[in-house]
RODO-2510 file (C-alpha; in nm, 4 decimals, decimal comma):
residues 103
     n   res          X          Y          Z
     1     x   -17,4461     4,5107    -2,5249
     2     x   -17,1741     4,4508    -2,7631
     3     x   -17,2233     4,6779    -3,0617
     4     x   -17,1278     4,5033    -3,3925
     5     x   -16,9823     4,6518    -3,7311
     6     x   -17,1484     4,5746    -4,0751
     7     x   -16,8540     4,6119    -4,3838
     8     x   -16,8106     4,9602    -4,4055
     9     x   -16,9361     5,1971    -4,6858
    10     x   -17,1875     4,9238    -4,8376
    11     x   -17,5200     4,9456    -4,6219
    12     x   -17,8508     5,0321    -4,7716
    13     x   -17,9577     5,2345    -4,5184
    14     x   -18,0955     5,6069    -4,6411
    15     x   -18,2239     5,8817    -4,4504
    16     x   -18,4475     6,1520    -4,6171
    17     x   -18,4310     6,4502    -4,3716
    18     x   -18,6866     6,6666    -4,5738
    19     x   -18,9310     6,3910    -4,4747
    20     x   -18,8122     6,3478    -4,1183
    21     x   -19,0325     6,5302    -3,8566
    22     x   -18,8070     6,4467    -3,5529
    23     x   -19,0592     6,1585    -3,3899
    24     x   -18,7152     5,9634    -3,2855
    25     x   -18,9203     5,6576    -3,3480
    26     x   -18,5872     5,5590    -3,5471
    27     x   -18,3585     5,5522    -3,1900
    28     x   -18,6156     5,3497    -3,0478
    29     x   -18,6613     5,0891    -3,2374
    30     x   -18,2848     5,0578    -3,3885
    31     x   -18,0778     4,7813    -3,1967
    32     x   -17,7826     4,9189    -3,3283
    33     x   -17,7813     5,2926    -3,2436
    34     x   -17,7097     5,4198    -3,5449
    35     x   -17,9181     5,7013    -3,5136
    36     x   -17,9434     6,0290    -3,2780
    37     x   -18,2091     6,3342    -3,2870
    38     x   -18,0221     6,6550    -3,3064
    39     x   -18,1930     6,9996    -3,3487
    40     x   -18,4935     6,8060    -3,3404
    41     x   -18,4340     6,5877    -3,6609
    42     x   -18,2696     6,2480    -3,6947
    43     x   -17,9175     6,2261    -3,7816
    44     x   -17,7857     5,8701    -3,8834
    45     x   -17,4831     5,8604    -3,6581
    46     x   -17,3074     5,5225    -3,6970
    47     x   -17,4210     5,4299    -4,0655
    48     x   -17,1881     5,1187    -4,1063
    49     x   -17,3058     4,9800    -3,7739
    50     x   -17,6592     4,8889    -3,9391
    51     x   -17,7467     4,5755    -3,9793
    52     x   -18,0498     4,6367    -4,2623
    53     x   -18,3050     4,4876    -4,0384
    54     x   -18,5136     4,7907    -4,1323
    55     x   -18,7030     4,7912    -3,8359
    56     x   -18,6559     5,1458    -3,8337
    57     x   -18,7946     5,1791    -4,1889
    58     x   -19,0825     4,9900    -4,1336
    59     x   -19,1535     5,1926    -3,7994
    60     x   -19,0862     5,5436    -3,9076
    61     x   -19,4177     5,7170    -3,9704
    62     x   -19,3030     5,9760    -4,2509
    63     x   -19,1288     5,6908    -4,4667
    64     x   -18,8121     5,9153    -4,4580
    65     x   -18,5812     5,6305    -4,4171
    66     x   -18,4997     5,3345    -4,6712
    67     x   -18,3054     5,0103    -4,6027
    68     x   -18,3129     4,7208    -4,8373
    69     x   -18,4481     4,4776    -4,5697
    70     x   -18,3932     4,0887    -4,6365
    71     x   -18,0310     4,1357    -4,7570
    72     x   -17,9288     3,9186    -4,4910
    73     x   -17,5493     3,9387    -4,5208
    74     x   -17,4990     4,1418    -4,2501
    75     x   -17,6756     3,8586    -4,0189
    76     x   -17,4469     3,5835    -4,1821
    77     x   -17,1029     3,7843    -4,1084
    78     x   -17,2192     3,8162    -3,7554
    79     x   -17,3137     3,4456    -3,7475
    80     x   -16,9950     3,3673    -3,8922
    81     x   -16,8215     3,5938    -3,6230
    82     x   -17,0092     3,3919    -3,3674
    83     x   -16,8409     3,0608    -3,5383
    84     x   -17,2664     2,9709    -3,5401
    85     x   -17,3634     2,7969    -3,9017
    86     x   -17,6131     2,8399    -4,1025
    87     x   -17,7136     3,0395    -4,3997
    88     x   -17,8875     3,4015    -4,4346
    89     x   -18,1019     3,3934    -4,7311
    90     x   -18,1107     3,0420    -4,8875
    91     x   -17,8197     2,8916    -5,1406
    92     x   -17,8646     3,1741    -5,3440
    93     x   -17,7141     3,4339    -5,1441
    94     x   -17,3576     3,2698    -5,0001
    95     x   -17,2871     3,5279    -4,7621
    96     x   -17,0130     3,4686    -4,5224
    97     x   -16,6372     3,5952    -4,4083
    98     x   -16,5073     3,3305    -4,6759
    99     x   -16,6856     3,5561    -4,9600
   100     x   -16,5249     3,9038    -4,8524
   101     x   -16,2678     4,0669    -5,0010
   102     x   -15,9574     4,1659    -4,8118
   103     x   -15,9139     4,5421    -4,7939
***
């Protein structure tokens, strides 16, 4: 599986280790891999490879991780990537490759 970059440095994604108990429910559920359990806690690995589906948030039983789910841009770069149309979060939003500044 090809493993896709979000825009580095502006992801959501937050891990709070002091409320981590080491489950790994986080590298199950992630489709991106952007975490790995070392000395028996999670580590996020690959930050700026999240996506903000926050499916590890929502699945994490100690609530030690936050992710602003819904943001949606990520999903419309990707899309736009793909050359596939169509729009993340409504009008409102405008997220695409057009809308990002060079670095």
């Amino acid at each position: 599986m090809m493993k896709f970059r979000y825009l580095k440095n502006v992801v959501t994604l937050r891990l709070d280790q002091s409320k981590c108990n080491g489950c790994g429910m986080c590298t199950e559920v992630c489709p991106q891999q952007v975490y790995t359990i070392k000395d028996k806690m999670s580590h996020i690995t690959d930050r700026d490879a999240c996506l903000e589906c926050s499916a590890c948030a929502r699945n994490c039983p100690q609530q030690a991780i936050y992710v602003r789910q819904g943001v949606g841009c990520a999903y419309a770069v990707l899309m736009d990537k793909l050359n596939i149309k169509g729009k993340c979060c409504g009008d409102a939003c405008g997220c695409s490759l057009d809308n990002i500044p060079e670095h």
